[in-house]
N, C-alpha and C positions, 0 to 999 in steps of 0.2 A: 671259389677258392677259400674264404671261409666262412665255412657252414659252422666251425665250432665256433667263429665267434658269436656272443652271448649279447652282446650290445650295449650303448649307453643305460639307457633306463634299468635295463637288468641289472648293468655294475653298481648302478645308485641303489636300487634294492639287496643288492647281495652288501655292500659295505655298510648299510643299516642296521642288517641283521649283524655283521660278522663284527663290527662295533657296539653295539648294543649290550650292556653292562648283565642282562638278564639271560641270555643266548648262549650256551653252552657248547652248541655243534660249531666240531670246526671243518670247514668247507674249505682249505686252504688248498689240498690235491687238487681237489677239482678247479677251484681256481685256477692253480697254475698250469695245470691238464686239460681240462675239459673247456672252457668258458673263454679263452682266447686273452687273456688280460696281458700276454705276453705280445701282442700285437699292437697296442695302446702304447702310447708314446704320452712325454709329459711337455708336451709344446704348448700344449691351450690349445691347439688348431680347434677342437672340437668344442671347447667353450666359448670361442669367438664365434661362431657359428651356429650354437647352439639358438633353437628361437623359443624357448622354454625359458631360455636364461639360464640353463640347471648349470653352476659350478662344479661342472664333471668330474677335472683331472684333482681337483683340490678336494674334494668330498668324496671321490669314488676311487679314481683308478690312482694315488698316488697313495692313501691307507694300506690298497687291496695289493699293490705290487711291494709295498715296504710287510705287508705280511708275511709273503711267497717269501721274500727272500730271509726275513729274518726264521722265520720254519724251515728254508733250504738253506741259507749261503752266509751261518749267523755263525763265525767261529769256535768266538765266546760258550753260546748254548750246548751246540755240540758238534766238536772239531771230527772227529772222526765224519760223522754225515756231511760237512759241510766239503772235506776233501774226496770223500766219494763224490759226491756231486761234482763236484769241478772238474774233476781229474776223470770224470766216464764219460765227458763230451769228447774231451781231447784225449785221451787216448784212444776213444774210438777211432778216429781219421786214421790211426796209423795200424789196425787192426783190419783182416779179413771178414771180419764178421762186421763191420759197419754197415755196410749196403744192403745186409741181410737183417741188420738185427735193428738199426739205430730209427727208433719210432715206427714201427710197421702201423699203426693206425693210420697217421698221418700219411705215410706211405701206399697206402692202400685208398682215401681220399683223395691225394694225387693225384691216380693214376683213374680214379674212377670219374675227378673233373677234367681231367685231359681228355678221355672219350668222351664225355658229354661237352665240351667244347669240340672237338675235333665231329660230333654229331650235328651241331649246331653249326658247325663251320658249312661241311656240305648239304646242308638242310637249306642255309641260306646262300650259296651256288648255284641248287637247284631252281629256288623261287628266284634268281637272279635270269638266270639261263630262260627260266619261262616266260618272267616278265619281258624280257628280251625278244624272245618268241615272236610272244604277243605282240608288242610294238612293231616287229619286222612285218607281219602280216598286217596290220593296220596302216602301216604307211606304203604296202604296196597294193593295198587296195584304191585308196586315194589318187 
C-alpha cells in the first residue's frame, strides 16, 4: 500500500540535505509527490519507538512537511498558487472528471496492489485448502 513511502531514515536524510545552508536543490515536489511524507503524522508515535533514538518528527518530518506547505499552501508567498491548490482538490469531488483525472499514479498503484493482494489472497486459500488436504489424508490413514 505504500511503496512510495520513502521512510524514516530517508526523511532524516532528505531534511539534512533540504536544510543544509550549502544545498541549493529544491526537492520539495518530490517530497510532497513522490516520498510519502504526506502519510507521516506528528504524534512522535515513531519516535517513541524508534530504537536508534533518532528524533524523527522534530528533525525530519515536521521541517520537511512545514516546507511542502509553505512551497504549496503559503498565501503570503504566493496567493494565486496557494488558491489553486486548495480549491483543485475540492472542486474536483464535484466535477466529472475526478475519478478520471484526480492522481492517476496513485490510481493505478491501487489498483495494481489490490491484484496483488486479491493474488496473495487466493494463493494462500490454496496452500490452506492443501494443507487441509494433507491433514484429512493423514488422519484417515491413522
Amino acid at each position: 500500500m505504500f511503496e512510495e513511502f520513502a521512510g524514516p531514515r530517508f526523511f532524516v536524510r532528505l531534511a539534512s540535505l533540504e536544510m543544509h545552508p550549502l544545498d541549493n536543490e529544491s526537492r520539495i515536489p518530490e517530497i510532497k509527490e513522490d516520498f510519502g511524507v504526506g502519510y507521516c503524522n506528528i504524534t512522535r508515535c515513531c519516535t517513541e519507538v524508534c530504537p536508534a533514538g533518532i528524533q524523527i518528527t522534530d528533525n525530519a518530518i515536521i521541517p520537511l512537511k512545514e516546507r511542502v506547505v509553505t512551497e504549496y499552501f503559503d498565501p503570503i508567498i504566493d496567493p494565486l498558487n496557494t488558491a489553486l491548490n486548495l480549491t483543485s482538490g475540492v472542486l474536483s469531488y464535484f466535477t466529472d472528471d475526478f475519478s478520471k483525472t484526480a492522481d492517476p499514479g496513485n490510481t493505478k498503484k491501487a489498483k495494481a496492489a489490490l491484484e496483488d493482494e486479491r493474488s496473495r489472497i487466493e494463493e494462500a486459500k490454496k496452500m490452506d485448502s492443501e494443507r487441509t488436504e494433507r491433514a484429512r489424508k493423514r488422519f484417515k490413514s491413522k
